[in-house]
Steps between C-alpha positions, in 0.01 A plus 500: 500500500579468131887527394586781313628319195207273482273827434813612235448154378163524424454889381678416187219426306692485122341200374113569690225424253353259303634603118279193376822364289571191619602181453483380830223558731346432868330598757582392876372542829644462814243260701606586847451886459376618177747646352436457095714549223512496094736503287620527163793298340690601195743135458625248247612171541846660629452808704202788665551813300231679685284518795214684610246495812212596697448399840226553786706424807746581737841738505698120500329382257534826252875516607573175366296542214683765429840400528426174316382709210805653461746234608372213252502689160759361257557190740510153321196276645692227664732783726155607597366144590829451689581832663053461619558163621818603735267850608269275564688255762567812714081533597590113640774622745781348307858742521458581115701724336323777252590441153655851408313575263218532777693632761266795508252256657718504823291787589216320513590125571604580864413331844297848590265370212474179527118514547468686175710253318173387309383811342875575395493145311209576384630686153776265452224218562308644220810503270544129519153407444464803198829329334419109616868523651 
């Protein structure tokens, strides 16, 4: 059964929809189950001022897309690089802990998920490869 907070997660849909104003874009797909998403990147050399998305996939998947799009506006590129490379140890079992500014990902970065850990990468995979981080 889906978690409460996961379906919170991914019903705020503030920053749903292409705006085509960009200057940063990708689209990804997940290979193991489909799940696709695009999105638009408003960034200089310093920070991400904006960020908008469309996906076709699962509730993980649009949770963290959604949470991401809020939690990485106004954050200088290399926190982003850094704080995605530590969120990133915690899908290869290591005891990581969540940079704060994150923390929200808790909800989804769980042992009950673990499975899903793929589509919730998925939008911060996208990130990295829009920005070349």
């Amino acid at each position: 059964m889906i978690n409460k907070d996961i379906i919170r997660l991914a019903s705020n849909t503030s920053n749903v929809g292409l705006k085509n104003k960009y200057s940063h874009k990708i689209s990804l797909k997940n290979s193991t189950c489909g799940d696709k998403i695009t999105l638009e990147l408003i960034a200089d050399k310093k920070k991400v001022s904006s960020m908008k998305y469309v996906t076709v996939s699962c509730i993980y998947c649009e949770a963290s897309a959604s949470l991401l799009s809020r939690k990485i506006k106004n954050v200088k590129l290399e926190d982003i690089k850094k704080d995605f490379i530590t969120l990133k140890k915690i899908s290869l079992k290591k005891n990581v802990q969540i940079p704060k500014r994150f923390s929200d990902f808790k909800k989804l970065l769980n042992s009950d998920n673990f499975n899903r850990f793929k589509c919730i990468f998925l939008p911060i995979d996208a990130v990295l490869k829009a920005l070349k981080l």
